[in-house]
Steps between C-alpha positions, in 0.01 A plus 500: 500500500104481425400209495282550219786624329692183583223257359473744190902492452480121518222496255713678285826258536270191406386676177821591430636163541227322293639788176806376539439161498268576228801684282714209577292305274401670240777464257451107521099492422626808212713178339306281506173729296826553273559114480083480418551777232814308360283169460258735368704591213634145469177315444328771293774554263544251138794179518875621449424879524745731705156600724486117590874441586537830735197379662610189679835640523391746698241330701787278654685834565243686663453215692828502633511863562171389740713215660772722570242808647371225722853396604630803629163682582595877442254690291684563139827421594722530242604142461180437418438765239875396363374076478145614327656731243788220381195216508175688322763729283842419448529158469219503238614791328820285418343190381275704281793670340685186436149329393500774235134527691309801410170697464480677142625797649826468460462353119373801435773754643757272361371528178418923594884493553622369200234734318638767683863485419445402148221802431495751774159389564387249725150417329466282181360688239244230390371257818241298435496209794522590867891407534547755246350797700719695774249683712789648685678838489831532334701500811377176603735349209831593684448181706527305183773697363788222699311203266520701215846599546708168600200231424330226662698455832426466902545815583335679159209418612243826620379309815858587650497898402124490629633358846772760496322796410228417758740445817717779418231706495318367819843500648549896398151523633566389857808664465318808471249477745760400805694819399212764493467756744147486542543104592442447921514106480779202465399294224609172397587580131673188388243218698192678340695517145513080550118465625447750181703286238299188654164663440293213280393796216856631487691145546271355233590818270885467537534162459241422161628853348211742545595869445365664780750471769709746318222783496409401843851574623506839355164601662640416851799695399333768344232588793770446772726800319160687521384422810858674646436770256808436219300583224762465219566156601129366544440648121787288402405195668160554399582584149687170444167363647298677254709386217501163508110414535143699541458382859748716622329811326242583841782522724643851336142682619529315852893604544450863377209561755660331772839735450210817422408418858847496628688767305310699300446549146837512419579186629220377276642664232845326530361110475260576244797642283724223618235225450429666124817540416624109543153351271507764222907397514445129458142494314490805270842360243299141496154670432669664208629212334184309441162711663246219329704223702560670823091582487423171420710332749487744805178623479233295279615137615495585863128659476352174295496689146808357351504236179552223783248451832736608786567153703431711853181437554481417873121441627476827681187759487611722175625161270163336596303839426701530123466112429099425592315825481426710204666845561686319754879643370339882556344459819831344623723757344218757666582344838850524432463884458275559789741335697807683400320808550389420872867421554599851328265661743612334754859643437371840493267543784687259745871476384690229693781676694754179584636200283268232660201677394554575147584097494187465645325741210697348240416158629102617415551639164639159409285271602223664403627539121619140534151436611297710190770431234353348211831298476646390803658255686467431870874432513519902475334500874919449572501907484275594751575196748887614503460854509259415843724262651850658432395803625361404813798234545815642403542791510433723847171583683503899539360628834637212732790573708863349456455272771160329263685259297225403202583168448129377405144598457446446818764674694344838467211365716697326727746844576185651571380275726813497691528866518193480642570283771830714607292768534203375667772353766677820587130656578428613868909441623677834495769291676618366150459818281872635505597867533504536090123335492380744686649835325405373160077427641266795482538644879234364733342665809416317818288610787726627834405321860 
């Protein structure tokens, strides 16, 4: 062989081995930034709050999740994701629900529950403080609907239907994603579901009672149907989305250009009348029982114009435009717009055509109406940091071989770079190129002695 070649080749192998050794620590220094955001949350959050307790809690188990990475030094192994998920989200998740620990989330869809059964309306007719206010669509009060029924008990309580809605959907999700056709990777569906449920934003969201996680769930579920091209089902999923809280309203345009891109305009057609069907089904009959209340609730309190200041009021770019310069509230809402359109255009002129890049464009829209929203809260940044990461972790890498198992970031690079290498070693020996090699090459011609 050349010996150029052979210095190259070797080149090559030491690179290769310093990614891998690289890889094989990366989950461990991932911990422990999640054990620094834990303390984070820990110090910076008032005495006897649920914030405070799931923030130690978890810092000791993301802490052993690192212990147990360094232990057995293989990159996201799923003992590890399995150790971190029971210490940052199940363990607290129990002691908060036996605590009775809670943020005022889930006062609120108790009390949208009861409202619910007892009018057909979810929305008090007369709030006046901010506990009395449901900013959330009408389906969002099926997760109370348990408390309401049977009363104050373990298991009544919304954090557990929250949990359940998200990994069955996440689950259906992978699910999903392994079966497709268009799918040319192994994945490792149930590990990355574990590293998911461990995430800090998510974790943090299960276990003090945030609403998101359900939403969340439906997204992944909704723009993995799409990305294989089941329309009907993404509209459902994303419907379900769509009816339980505003965030979930930008992923319809995303999912009905992606699946314009794949099948046509009658595949468009199908989730937008799926998708349409499921929120005029659940919010039309509660809009008609009380339109003041479902205005004032759904759509005034969120925006800042209600009878009560909206508590979200997170110190990004549009709350600090609305709260300290005059005109502040229009030049937000004016960025809000300008974004949305940029992300419209977007859809049109440059359509995504698989499931990771509509996450990706989804993933924009939201942070950048997180970012301009007059009322906001940074804990909403769990949308776009999920969609990213489960994405990219779970579900399949299209365009790899079978034999690429995506296991991490960082295998992509390192299957390159060992490709590479096979190649550059079976260069300038026709002695090792069998029979088959040879008939599948582009025929070569070589000069007669």
């Amino acid at each position: 062989m050349n010996p150029e070649l052979t210095a190259h080749t070797s080149r090559l192998e030491r690179h290769t081995s310093h990614i891998s050794h690289v890889w094989r620590t990366q989950d461990w220094i991932v911990l422990g930034l999640c054990t620094v955001l834990a303390l984070i949350v820990f110090l910076s959050s008032p005495p006897h709050t649920a914030q405070r307790l799931w923030g130690w809690e978890a810092a000791l188990g993301y802490l052993c999740g690192a212990v147990v990475a360094t232990v057995i030094a293989r990159p996201w192994a799923r003992l590890t994701a399995v150790v971190t998920a029971v210490g940052a989200l199940v363990l607290p998740f129990l002691s908060l629900v036996l605590m009775g620990k809670a943020q005022i989330e889930i006062k609120v869809l108790e009390r949208a529950g009861e409202l619910l059964l007892s009018s057909g309306s979810p929305y008090a007719p007369n709030p006046t403080a901010v506990r009395d206010f449901n900013p959330y669509l009408p389906g969002m009060a099926i997760f109370a609907l348990p408390h309401a029924l049977f009363g104050d008990h373990f298991f009544t309580d919304p954090r557990w239907w929250f949990a359940a809605s998200l990994i069955a959907a996440v689950v259906g999700a992978t699910r999903v994603a392994r079966a497709g056709k268009k799918m040319q990777a192994e994945t490792k569906g149930v590990t990355g579901v574990f590293w998911l449920l461990a995430c800090p934003p998510l974790a943090l969201a299960l276990a003090i009672g945030g609403v998101d996680p359900a939403v969340i769930g439906l997204l992944c579920l909704g723009l993995s149907h799409a990305g294989q091209g089941n329309a009907g089902r993404a509209g459902l999923a994303l419907g379900a989305a769509a009816a339980l809280k505003w965030t979930a309203w930008p992923a319809l345009p995303v999912a009905i250009a992606l699946l314009a891109a794949l099948g046509g305009k009658r595949s468009a057609g199908r989730c937008t009348a799926a998708a349409s069907g499921v929120v005029m089904l659940v919010i039309v009959p509660v809009f008609l029982v009380n339109p003041a209340a479902f205005v004032e609730h759904v759509v005034l309190f969120p925006l800042g114009l209600g009878k009560a200041p909206s508590p979200a009021a997170s110190p990004l770019p549009g709350h600090l435009l609305a709260a300290y310069l005059p005109g502040g509230t229009a030049i937000a809402m004016t960025l809000l717009g300008l974004s949305a359109a940029a992300i419209g255009a977007s859809l049109f002129l440059r359509p995504p055509t698989h499931a990771l890049a509509a996450a990706n464009r989804l993933a924009l829209g939201l942070t950048l109406a997180i970012l301009f929203a007059p009322a906001t809260r940074i804990g909403y940044l769990v949308f776009p940091i999920v969609l990213m990461g489960w994405f990219r972790f779970v579900p399949f890498a299209p365009r790899l071989p079978v034999s690429a198992a995506v296991t991490s970031p960082g295998a992509i690079s390192l299957y390159c770079t060992r490709s590479t290498l096979r190649s550059l070693g079976s260069v300038g020996s026709r002695q090792e190129r069998s029979p088959s090699d040879l008939t599948q090459r582009r025929p070569r011609t070589y000069p007669t002695r």
